[in-house]
N, C-alpha and C positions, 0 to 999 in steps of 0.2 A: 553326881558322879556317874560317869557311865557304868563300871564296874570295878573292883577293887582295885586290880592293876591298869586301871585306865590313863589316857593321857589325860585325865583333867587332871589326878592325883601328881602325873610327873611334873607337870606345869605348874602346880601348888608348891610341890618342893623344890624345882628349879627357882621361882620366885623368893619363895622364902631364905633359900641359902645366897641367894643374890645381894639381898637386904643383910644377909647376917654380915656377907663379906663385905660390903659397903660399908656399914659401923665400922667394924674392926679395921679397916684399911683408913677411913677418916679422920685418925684418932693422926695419922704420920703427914698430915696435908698442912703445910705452914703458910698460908698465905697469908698476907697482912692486907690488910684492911688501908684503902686510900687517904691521906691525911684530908680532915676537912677545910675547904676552902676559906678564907677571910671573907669578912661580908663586903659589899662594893666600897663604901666608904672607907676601908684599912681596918684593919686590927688594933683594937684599943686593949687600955691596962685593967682598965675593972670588966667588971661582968655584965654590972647594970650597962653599961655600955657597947659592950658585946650585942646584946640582947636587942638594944635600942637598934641597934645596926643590924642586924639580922630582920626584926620587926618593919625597919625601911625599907630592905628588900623586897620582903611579903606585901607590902602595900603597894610598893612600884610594880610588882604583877599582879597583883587585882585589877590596880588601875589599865595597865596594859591589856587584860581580861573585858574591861567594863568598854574598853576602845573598840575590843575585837566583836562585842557583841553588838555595839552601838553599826557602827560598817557592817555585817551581818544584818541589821534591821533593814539599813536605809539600804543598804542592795538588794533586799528581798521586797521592798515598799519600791521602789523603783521598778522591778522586773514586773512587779505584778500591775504598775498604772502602764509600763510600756506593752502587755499583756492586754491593756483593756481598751491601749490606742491600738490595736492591730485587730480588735474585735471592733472599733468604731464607736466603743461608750464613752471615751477620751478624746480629747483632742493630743497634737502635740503639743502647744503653747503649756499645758497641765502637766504634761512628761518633764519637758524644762525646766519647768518652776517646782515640780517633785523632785528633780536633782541638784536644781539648785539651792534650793532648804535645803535637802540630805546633805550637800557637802561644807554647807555653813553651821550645821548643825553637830556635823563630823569637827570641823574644825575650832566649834567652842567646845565641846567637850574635851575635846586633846587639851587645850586651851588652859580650861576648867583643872582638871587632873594632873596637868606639870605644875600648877599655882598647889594645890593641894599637895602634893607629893611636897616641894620644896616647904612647906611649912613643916613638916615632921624633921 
């Protein structure tokens, strides 16, 4: 504090009765809260089932997660052979056949994960 009637001290108390009025004003704020959404496959009767279906969810964006990392790799594995053809330690024939694994490899995986997904 700079000195007893300093502005740090007004700035302490304007802060403070700011917070007091906040509480006391929140107590009158009705908002309601958004209904939760059904999981993708509909709304079922029991719980275990709820649950099940919620858990499908979760799993169909992991899966979708494991896709985006995979495309992530193979475009960062591609930039860096396309990186080494323009430095001349590559050829292109090697760039080609680096994209063209990366997008067959893209394409069992997706492959792979919609086979697994429908099993749950």
């Amino acid at each position: 504090m700079k000195n007893r009637f300093g502005w740090n001290r007004v700035t302490h108390l304007f802060s403070r009765s700011t917070l007091a009025c906040s509480a006391v004003w929140s107590c009158w704020v009705l908002a309601a809260l958004p209904e939760m959404e059904a999981p993708s496959r509909g709304e079922s009767d029991s719980m275990i089932q709820t649950l099940q279906d919620h858990a499908f969810d979760i799993v169909s964006l992991l899966a979708l997660a494991i896709a985006a990392a995979a495309f992530c790799g193979v475009a960062y594995h591609a930039y860096t052979t396309y990186s080494e053809v323009q430095n001349g330690k590559k050829t292109w024939g090697q760039f080609g056949l680096t994209c063209g694994v990366g997008a067959l490899l893209l394409v069992i995986i997706i492959w792979l994960l919609t086979k697994g997904t429908d099993v749950l």
